[in-house]
C-alpha angles and dihedrals in degrees: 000000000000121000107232127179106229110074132238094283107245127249108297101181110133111239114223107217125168130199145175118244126192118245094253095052094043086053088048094051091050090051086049089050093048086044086054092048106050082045099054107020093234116102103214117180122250095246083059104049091042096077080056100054090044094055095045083054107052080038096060093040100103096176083057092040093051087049101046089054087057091059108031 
C-alpha cells in the first residue's frame, strides 16, 4: 500500500441529537439568531448557528482542553 501524506479523513457523519431548552434560553437563541442576522446580512436558523456556539465554546475551555489532552 502507498504512503501518502494526507491521513485516512476521519469520520464526518453528522450526529442527530435532540435536546429540551428552557423559554428564556430559547428567547435568548433566537435574539442571538436576529442579532446575527442584522450583523452579517444572512438569516440562519438557531438550530445552524447551535453546533457553532457549542464548538467555540469547548474550543475556548482551556481546563477541558488541558484535560482532554491528558486522556486522549
Amino acid at each position: 500500500m502507498a504512503e501518502l501524506k494526507l491521513a485516512r479523513l476521519p469520520d464526518r457523519t453528522p450526529v442527530k441529537l435532540s435536546i429540551s431548552i428552557m423559554p428564556d434560553l430559547h428567547q435568548a437563541l433566537i435574539d442571538y439568531a436576529a442579532l446575527y442576522a442584522e450583523t452579517y446580512g444572512i438569516q440562519e436558523q438557531v438550530s445552524d448557528l447551535i453546533p457553532a456556539m457549542l464548538a467555540g465554546f469547548i474550543e475556548s475551555d482551556r481546563g477541558f482542553l488541558r484535560t482532554r489532552g491528558r486522556s486522549s
